[in-house]
DOTIZA-271203 format. One record per atom (N, C-alpha, C, O, CB): x, y, z; residue number from 1; atom name. Coordinates in nm, 3 decimals. Glycine has a CB too. Layout:
BEGIN
{east=X; north=Y; up=Z; k=NUM; a=CA}
...
//
This chain:
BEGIN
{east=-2.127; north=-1.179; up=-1.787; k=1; a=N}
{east=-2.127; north=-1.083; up=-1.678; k=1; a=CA}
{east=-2.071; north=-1.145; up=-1.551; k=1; a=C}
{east=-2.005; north=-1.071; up=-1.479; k=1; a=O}
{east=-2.268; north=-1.031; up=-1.653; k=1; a=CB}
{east=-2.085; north=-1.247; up=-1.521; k=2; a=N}
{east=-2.066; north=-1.329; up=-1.406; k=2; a=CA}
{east=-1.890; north=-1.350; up=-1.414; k=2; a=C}
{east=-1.834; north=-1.361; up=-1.305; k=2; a=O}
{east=-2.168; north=-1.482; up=-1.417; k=2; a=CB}
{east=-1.809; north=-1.356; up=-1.533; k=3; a=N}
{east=-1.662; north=-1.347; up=-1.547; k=3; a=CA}
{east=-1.623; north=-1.242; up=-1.502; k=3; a=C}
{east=-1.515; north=-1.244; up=-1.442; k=3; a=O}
{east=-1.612; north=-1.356; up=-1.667; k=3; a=CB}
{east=-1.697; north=-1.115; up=-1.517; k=4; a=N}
{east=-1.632; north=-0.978; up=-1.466; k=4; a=CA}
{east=-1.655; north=-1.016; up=-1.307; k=4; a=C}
{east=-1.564; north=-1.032; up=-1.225; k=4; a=O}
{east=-1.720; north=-0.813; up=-1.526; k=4; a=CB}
{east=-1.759; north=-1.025; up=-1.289; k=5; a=N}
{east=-1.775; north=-0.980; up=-1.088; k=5; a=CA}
{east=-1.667; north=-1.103; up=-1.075; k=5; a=C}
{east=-1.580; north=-1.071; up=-0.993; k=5; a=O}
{east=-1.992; north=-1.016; up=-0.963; k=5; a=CB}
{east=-1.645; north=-1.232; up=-1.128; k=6; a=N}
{east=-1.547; north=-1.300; up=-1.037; k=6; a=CA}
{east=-1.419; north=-1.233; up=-1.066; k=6; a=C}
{east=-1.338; north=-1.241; up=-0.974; k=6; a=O}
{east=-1.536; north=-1.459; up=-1.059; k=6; a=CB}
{east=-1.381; north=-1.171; up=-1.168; k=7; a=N}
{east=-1.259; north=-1.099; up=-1.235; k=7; a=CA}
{east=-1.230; north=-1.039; up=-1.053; k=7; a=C}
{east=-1.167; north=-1.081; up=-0.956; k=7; a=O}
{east=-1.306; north=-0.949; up=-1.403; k=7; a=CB}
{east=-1.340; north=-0.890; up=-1.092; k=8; a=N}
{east=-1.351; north=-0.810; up=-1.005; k=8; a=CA}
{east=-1.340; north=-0.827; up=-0.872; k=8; a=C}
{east=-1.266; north=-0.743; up=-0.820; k=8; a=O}
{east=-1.434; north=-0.771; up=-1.023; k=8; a=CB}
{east=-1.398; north=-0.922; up=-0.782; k=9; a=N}
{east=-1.409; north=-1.019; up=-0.691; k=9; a=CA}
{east=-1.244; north=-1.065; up=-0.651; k=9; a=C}
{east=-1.198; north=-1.043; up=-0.539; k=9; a=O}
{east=-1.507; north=-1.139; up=-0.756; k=9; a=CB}
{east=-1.200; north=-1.102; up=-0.713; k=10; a=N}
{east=-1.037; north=-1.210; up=-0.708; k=10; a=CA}
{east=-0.976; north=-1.030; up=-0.742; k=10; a=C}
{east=-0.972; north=-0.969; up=-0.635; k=10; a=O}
{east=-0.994; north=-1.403; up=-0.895; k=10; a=CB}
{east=-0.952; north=-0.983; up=-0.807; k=11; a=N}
{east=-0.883; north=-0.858; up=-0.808; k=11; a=CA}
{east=-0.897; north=-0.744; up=-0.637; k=11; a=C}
{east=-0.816; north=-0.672; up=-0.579; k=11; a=O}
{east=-0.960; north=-0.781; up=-0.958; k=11; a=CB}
{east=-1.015; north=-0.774; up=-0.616; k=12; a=N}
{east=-1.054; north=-0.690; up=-0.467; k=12; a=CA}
{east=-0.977; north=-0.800; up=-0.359; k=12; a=C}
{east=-0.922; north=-0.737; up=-0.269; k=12; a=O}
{east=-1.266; north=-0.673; up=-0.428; k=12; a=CB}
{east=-0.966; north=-0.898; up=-0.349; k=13; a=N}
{east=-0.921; north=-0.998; up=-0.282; k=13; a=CA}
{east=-0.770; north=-0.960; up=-0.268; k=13; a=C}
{east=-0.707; north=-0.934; up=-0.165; k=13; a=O}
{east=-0.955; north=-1.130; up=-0.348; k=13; a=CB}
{east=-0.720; north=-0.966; up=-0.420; k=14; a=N}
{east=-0.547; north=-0.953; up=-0.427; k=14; a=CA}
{east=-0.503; north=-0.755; up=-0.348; k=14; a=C}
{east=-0.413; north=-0.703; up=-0.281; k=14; a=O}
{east=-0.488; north=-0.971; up=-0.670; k=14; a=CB}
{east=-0.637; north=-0.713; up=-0.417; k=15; a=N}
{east=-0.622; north=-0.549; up=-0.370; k=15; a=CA}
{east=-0.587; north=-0.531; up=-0.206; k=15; a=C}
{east=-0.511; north=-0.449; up=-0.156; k=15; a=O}
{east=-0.785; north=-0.460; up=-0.401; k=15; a=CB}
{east=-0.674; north=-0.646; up=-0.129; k=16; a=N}
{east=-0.700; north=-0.616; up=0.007; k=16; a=CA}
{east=-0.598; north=-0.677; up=0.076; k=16; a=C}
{east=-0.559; north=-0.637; up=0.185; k=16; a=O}
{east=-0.831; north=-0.657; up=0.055; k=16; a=CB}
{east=-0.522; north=-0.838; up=-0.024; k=17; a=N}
{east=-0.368; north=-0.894; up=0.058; k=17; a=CA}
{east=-0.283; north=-0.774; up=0.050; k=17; a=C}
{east=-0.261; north=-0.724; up=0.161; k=17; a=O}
{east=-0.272; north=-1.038; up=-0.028; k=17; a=CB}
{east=-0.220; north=-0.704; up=-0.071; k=18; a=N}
{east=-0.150; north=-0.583; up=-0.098; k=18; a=CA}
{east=-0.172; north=-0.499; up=0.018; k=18; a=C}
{east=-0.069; north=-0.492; up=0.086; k=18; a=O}
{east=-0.194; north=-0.516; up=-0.226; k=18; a=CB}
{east=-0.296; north=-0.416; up=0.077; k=19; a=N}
{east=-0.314; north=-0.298; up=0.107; k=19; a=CA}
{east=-0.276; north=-0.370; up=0.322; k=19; a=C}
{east=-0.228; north=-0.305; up=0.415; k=19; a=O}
{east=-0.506; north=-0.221; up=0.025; k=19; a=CB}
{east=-0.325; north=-0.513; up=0.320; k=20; a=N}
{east=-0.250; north=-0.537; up=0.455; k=20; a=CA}
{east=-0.125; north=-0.544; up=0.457; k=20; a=C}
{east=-0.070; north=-0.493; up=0.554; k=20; a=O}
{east=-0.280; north=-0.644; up=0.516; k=20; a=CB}
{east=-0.021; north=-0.625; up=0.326; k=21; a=N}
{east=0.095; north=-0.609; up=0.373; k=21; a=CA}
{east=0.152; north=-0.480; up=0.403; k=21; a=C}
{east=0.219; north=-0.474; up=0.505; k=21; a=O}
{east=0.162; north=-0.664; up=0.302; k=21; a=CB}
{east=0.138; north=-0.369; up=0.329; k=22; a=N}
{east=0.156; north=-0.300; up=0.335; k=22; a=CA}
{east=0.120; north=-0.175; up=0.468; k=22; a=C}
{east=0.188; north=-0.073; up=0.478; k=22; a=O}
{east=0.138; north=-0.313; up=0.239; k=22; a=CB}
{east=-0.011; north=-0.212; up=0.573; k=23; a=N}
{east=-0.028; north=-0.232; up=0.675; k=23; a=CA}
{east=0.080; north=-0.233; up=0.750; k=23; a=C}
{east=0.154; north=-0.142; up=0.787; k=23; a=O}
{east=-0.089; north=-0.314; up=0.681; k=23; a=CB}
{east=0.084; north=-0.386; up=0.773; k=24; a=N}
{east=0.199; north=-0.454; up=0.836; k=24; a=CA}
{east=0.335; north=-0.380; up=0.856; k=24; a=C}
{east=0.382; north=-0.339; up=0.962; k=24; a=O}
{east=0.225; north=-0.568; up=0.757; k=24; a=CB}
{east=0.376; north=-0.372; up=0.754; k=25; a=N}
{east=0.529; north=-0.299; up=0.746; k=25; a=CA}
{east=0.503; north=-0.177; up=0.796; k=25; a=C}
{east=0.589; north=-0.120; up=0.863; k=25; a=O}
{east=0.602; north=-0.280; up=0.596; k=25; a=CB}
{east=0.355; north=-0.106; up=0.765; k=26; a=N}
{east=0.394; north=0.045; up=0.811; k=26; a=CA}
{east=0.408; north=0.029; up=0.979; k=26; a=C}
{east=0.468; north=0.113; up=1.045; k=26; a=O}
{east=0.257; north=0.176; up=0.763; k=26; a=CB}
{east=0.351; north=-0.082; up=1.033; k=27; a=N}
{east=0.316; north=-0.113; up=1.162; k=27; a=CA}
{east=0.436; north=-0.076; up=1.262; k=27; a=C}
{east=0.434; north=-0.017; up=1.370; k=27; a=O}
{east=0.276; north=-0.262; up=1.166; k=27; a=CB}
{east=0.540; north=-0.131; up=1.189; k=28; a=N}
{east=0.648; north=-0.148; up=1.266; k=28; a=CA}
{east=0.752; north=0.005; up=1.235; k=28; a=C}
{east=0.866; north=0.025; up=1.277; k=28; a=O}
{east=0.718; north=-0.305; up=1.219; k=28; a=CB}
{east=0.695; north=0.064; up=1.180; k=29; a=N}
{east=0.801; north=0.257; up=1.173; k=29; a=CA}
{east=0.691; north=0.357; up=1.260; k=29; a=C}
{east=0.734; north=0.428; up=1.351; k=29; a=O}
{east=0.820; north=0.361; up=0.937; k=29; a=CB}
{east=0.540; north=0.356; up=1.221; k=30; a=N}
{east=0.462; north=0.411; up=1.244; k=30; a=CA}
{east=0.343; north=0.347; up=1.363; k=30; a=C}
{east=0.325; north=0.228; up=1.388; k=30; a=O}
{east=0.436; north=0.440; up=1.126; k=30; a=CB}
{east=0.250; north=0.498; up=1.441; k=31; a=N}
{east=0.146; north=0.450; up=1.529; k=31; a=CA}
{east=0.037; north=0.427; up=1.466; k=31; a=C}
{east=0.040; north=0.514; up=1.379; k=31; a=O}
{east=0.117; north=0.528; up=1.631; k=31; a=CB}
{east=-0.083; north=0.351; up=1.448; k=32; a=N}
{east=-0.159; north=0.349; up=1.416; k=32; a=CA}
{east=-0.218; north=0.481; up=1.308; k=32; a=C}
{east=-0.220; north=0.503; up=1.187; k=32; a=O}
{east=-0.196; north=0.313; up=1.515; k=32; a=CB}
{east=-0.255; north=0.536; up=1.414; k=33; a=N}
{east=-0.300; north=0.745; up=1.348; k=33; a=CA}
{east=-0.240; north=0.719; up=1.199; k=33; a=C}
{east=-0.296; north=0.696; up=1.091; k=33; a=O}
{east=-0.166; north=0.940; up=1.457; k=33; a=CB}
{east=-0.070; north=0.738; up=1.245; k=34; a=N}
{east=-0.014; north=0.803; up=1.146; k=34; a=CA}
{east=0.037; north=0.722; up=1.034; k=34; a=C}
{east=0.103; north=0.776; up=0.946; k=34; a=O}
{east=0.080; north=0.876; up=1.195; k=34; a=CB}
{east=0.012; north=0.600; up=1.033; k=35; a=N}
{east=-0.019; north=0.493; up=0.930; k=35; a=CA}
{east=-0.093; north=0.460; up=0.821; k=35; a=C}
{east=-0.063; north=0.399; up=0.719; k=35; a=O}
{east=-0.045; north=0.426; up=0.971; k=35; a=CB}
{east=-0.214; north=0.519; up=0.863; k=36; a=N}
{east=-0.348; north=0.522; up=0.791; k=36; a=CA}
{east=-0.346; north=0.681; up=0.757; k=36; a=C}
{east=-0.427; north=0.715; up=0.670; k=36; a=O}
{east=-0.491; north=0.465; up=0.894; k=36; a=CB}
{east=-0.249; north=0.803; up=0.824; k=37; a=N}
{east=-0.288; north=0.903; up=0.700; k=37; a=CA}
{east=-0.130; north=0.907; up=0.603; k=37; a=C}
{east=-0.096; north=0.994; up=0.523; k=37; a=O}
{east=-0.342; north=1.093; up=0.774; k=37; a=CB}
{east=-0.084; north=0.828; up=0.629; k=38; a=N}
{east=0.042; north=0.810; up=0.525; k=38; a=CA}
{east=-0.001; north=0.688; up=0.397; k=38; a=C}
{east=0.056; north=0.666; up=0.290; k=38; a=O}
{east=0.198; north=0.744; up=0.629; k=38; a=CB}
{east=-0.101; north=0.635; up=0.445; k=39; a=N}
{east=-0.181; north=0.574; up=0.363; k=39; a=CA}
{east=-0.231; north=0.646; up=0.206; k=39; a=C}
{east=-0.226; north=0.606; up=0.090; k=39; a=O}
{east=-0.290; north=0.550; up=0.452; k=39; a=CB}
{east=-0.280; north=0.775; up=0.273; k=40; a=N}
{east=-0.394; north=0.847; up=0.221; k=40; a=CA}
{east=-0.388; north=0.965; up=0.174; k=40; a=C}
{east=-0.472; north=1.046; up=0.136; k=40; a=O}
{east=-0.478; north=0.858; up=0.297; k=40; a=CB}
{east=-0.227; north=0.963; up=0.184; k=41; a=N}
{east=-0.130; north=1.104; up=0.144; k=41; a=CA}
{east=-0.050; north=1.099; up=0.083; k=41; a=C}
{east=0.024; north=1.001; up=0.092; k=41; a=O}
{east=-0.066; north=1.171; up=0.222; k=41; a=CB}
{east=-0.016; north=1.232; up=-0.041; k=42; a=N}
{east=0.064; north=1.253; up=-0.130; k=42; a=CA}
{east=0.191; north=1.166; up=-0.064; k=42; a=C}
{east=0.196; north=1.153; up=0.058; k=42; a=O}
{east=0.078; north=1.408; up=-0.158; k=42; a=CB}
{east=0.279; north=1.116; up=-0.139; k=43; a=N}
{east=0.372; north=1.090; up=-0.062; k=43; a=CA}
{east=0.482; north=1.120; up=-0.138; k=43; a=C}
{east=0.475; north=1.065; up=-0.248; k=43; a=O}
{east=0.367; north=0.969; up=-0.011; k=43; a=CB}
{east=0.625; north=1.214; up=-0.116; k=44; a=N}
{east=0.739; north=1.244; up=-0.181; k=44; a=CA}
{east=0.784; north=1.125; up=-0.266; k=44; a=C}
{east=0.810; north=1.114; up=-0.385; k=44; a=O}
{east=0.840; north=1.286; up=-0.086; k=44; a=CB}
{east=0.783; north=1.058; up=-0.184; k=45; a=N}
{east=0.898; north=0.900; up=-0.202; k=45; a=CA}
{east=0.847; north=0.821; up=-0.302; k=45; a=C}
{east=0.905; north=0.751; up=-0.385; k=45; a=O}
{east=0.908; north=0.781; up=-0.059; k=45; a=CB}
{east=0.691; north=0.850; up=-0.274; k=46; a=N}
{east=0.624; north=0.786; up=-0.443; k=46; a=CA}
{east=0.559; north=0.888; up=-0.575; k=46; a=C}
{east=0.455; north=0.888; up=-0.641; k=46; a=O}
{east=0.472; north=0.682; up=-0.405; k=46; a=CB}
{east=0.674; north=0.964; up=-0.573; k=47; a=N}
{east=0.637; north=1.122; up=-0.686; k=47; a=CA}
{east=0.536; north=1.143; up=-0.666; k=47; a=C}
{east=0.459; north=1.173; up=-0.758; k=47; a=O}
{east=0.638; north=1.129; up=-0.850; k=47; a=CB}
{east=0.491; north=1.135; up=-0.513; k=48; a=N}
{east=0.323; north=1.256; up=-0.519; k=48; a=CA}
{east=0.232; north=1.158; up=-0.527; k=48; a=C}
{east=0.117; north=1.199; up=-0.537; k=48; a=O}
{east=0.286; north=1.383; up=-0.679; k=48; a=CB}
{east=0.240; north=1.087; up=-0.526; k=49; a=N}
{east=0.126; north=0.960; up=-0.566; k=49; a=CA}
{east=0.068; north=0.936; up=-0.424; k=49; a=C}
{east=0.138; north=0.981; up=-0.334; k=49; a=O}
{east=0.204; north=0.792; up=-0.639; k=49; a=CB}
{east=-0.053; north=0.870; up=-0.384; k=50; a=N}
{east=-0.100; north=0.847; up=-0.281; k=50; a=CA}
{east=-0.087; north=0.726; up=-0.259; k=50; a=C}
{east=-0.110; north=0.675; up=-0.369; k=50; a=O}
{east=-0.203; north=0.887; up=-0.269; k=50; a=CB}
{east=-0.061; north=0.629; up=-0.173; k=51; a=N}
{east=-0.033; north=0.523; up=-0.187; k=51; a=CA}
{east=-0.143; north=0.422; up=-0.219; k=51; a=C}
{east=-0.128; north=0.332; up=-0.301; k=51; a=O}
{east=0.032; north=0.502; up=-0.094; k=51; a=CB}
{east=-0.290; north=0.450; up=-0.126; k=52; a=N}
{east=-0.406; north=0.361; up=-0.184; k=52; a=CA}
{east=-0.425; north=0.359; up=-0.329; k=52; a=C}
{east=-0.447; north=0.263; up=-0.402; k=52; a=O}
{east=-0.536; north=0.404; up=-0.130; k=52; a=CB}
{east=-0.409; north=0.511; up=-0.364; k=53; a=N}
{east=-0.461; north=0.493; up=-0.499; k=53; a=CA}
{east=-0.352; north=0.370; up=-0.589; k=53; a=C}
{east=-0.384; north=0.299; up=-0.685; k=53; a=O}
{east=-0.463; north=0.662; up=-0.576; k=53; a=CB}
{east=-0.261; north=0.375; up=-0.541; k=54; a=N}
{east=-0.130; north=0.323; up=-0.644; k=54; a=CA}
{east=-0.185; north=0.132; up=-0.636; k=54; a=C}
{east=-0.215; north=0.051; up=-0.724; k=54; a=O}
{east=0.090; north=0.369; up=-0.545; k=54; a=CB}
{east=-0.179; north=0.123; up=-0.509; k=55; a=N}
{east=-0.191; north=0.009; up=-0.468; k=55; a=CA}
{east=-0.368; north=-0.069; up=-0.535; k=55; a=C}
{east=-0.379; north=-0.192; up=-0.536; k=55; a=O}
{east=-0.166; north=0.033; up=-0.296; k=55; a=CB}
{east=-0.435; north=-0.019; up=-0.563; k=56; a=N}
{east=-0.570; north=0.006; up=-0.625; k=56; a=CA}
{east=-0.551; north=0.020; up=-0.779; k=56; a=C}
{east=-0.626; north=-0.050; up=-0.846; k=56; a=O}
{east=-0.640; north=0.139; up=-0.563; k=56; a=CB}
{east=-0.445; north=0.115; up=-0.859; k=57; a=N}
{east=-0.393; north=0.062; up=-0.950; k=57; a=CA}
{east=-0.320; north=-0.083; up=-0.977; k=57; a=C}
{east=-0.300; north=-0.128; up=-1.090; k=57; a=O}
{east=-0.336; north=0.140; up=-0.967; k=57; a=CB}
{east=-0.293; north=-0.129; up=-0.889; k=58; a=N}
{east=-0.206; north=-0.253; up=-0.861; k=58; a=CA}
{east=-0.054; north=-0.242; up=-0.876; k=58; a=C}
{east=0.013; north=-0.333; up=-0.926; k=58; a=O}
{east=-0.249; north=-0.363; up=-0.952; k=58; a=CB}
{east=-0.001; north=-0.127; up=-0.831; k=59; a=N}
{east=0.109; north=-0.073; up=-0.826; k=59; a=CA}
{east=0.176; north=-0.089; up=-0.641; k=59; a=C}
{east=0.240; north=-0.009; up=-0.573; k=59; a=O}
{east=0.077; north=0.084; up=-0.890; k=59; a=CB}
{east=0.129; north=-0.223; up=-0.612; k=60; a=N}
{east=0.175; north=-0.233; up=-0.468; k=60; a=CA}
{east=0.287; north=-0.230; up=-0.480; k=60; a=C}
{east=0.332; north=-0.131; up=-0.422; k=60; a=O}
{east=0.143; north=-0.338; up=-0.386; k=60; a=CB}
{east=0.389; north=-0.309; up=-0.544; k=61; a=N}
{east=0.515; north=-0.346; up=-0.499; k=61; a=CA}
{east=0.580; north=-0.218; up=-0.558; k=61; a=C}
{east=0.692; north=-0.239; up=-0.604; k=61; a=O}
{east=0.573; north=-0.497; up=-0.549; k=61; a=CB}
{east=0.522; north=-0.047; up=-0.571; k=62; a=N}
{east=0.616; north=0.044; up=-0.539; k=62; a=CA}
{east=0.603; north=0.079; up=-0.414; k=62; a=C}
{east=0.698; north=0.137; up=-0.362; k=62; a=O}
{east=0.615; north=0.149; up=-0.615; k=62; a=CB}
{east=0.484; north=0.052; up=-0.334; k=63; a=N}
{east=0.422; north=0.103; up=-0.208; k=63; a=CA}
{east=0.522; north=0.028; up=-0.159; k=63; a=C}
{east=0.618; north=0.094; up=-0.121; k=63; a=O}
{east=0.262; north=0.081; up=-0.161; k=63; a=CB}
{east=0.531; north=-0.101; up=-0.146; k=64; a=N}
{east=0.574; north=-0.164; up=-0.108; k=64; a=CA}
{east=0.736; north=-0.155; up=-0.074; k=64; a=C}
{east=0.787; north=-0.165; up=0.038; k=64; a=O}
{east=0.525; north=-0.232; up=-0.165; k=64; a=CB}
{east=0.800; north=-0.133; up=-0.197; k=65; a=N}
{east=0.977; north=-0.150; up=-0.218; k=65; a=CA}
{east=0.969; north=0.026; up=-0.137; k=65; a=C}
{east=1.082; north=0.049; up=-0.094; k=65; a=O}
{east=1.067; north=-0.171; up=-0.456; k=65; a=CB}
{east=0.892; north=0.126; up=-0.111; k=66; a=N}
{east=0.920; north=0.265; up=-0.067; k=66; a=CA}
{east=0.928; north=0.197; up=0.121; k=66; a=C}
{east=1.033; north=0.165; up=0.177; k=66; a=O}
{east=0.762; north=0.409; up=-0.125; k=66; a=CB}
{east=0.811; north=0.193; up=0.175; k=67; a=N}
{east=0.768; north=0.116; up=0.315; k=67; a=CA}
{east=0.915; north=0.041; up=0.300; k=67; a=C}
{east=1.003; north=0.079; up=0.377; k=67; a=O}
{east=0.595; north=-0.003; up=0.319; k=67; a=CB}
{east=0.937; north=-0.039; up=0.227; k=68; a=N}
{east=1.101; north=-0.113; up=0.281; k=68; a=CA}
{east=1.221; north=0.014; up=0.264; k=68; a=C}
{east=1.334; north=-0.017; up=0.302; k=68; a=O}
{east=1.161; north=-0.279; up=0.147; k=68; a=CB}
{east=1.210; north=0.102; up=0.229; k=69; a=N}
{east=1.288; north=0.132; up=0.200; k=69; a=CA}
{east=1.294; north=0.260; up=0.364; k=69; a=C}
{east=1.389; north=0.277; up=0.441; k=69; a=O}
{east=1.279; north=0.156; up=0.038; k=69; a=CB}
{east=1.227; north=0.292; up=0.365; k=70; a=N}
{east=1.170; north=0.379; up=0.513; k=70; a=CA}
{east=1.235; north=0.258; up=0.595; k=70; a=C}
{east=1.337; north=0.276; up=0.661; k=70; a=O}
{east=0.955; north=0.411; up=0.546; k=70; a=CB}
{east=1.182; north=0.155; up=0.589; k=71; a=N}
{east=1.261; north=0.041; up=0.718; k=71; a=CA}
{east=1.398; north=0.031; up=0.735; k=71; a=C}
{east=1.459; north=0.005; up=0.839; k=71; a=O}
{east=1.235; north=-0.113; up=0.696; k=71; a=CB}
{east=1.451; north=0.060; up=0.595; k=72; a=N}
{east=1.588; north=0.017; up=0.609; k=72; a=CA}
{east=1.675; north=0.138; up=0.666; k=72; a=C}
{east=1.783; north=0.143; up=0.723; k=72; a=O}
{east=1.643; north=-0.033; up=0.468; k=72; a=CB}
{east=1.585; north=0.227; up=0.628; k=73; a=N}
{east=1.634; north=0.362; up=0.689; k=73; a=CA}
{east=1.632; north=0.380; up=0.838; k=73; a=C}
{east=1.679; north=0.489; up=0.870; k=73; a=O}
{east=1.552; north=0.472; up=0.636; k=73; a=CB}
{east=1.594; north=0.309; up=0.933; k=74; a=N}
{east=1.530; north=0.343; up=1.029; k=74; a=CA}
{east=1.669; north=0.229; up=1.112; k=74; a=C}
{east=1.711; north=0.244; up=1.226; k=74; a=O}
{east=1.339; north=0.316; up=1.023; k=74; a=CB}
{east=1.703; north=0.145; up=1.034; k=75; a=N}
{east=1.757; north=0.033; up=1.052; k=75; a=CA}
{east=1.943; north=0.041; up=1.051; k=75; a=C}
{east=2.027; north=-0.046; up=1.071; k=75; a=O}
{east=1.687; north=-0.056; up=0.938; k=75; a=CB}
{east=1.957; north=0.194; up=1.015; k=76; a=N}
{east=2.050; north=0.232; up=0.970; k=76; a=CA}
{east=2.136; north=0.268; up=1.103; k=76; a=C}
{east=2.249; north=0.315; up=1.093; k=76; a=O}
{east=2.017; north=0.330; up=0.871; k=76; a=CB}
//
């Protein structure tokens, strides 16, 4: 039992580096507010998917490669 909670434990750890980088980057397109509900919302760019949930699947680096991809747009 004690292998799962450290499993679990080190997986919430990697969950919570993911969900700041991803923070971060929104930091610099978006204000605060509207960061955290783009967080928490369907999003086109990731077929409808919400991004916590994805990132919680451990599907950051689509959250991730989309947020760069919004940057580069912005950059344009």
């Amino acid at each position: 039992m004690d292998q799962w909670q450290g499993l679990a434990a080190c997986h919430h750890r990697e969950t919570d580096h993911e969900l700041e980088l991803v923070v971060d980057k929104l930091a610099e397109i978006y204000e605060p507010h509207a960061a955290r509900l783009w967080l928490f919302v369907r999003q086109r760019l990731l077929a409808d998917h919400v991004p916590t949930e994805l990132i919680q699947q451990g599907r950051a680096n689509e959250v991730l490669a989309t947020v760069n991809h919004l940057l580069n747009g912005m950059n344009l």
